[in-house]
C-alpha positions as CSV (number, residue, x, y, z in Angstrom):
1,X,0.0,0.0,0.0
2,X,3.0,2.2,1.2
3,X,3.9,2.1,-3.1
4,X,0.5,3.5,-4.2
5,X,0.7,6.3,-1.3
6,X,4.1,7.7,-2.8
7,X,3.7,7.0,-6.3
8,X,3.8,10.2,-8.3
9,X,1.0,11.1,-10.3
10,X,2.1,12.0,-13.8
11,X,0.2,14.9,-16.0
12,X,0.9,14.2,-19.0
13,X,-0.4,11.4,-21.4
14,X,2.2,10.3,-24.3
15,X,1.5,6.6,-24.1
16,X,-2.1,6.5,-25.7
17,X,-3.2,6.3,-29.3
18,X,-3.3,10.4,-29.1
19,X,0.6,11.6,-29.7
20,X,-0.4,15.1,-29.0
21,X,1.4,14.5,-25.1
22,X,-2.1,15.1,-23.7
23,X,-1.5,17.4,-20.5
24,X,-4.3,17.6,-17.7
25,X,-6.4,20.5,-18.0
26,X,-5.0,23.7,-16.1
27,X,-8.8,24.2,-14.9
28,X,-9.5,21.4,-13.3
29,X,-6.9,22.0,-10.7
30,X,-9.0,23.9,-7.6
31,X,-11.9,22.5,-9.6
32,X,-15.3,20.9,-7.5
33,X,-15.4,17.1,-8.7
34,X,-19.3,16.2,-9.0
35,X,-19.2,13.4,-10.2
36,X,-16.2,10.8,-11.0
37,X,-16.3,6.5,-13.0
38,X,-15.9,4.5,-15.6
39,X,-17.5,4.5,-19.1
40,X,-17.4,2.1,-21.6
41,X,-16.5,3.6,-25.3
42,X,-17.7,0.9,-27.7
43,X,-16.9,2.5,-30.8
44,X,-12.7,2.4,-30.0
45,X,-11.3,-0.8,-29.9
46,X,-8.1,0.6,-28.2
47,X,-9.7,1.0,-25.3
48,X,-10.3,-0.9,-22.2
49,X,-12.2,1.5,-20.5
50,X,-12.8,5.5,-20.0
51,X,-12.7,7.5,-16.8
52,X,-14.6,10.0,-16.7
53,X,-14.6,13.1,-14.9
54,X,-17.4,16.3,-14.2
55,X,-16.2,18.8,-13.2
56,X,-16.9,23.0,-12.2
57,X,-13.4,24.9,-12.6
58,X,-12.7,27.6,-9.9
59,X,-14.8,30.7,-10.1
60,X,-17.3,29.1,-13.1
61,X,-20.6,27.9,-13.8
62,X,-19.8,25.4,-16.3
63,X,-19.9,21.3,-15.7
64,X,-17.1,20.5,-18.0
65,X,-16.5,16.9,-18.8
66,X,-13.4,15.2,-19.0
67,X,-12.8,11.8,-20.5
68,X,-9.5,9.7,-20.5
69,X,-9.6,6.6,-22.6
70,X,-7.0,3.8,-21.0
71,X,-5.6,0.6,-22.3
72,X,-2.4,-1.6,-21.3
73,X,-0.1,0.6,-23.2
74,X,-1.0,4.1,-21.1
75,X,-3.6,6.7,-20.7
76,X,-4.8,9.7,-22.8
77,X,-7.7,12.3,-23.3
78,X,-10.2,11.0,-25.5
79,X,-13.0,14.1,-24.6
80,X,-13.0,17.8,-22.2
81,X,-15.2,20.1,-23.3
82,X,-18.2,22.0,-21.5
83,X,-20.9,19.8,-20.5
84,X,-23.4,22.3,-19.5
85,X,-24.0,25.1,-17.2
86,X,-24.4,24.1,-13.2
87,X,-27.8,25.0,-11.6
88,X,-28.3,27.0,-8.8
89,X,-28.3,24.8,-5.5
């Protein structure tokens, strides 16, 4: 467990399908996660699975949506773009 605890978390994506060296968004960092899990993406048969991501970036009002597509070989943005606006709660 100690391994997983002090593993670095990398932000950038070069292993994937996309060799654009994906980086993570700059908004989502100080963002308010709403909702976070896997998809399935049936139509890309590189992938094993999709995490998914909502999100509202600091001082917004937009849900954006990010997507990160994952097989053996890595992990890479497939989707982020606004999702909708947030409602009032």
């Amino acid at each position: 467990m100690k391994v997983y605890q002090n593993a670095k978390i990398l932000n950038r994506f070069n292993d994937g399908p996309s060799s654009d060296k994906d980086e993570v968004p700059e908004d989502l960092y100080n963002s308010k996660i709403i909702n976070i899990g896997k998809i399935s993406l049936p139509d890309d048969k590189r992938v094993e699975g999709g995490l998914c991501i909502d999100y509202i970036p600091q001082n917004s009002d937009e849900i954006k949506r990010l997507l990160l597509g994952y097989n053996d070989l890595g992990m890479w943005i497939v989707f982020n773009k606004k999702k909708s606006k947030a409602k009032e709660r």
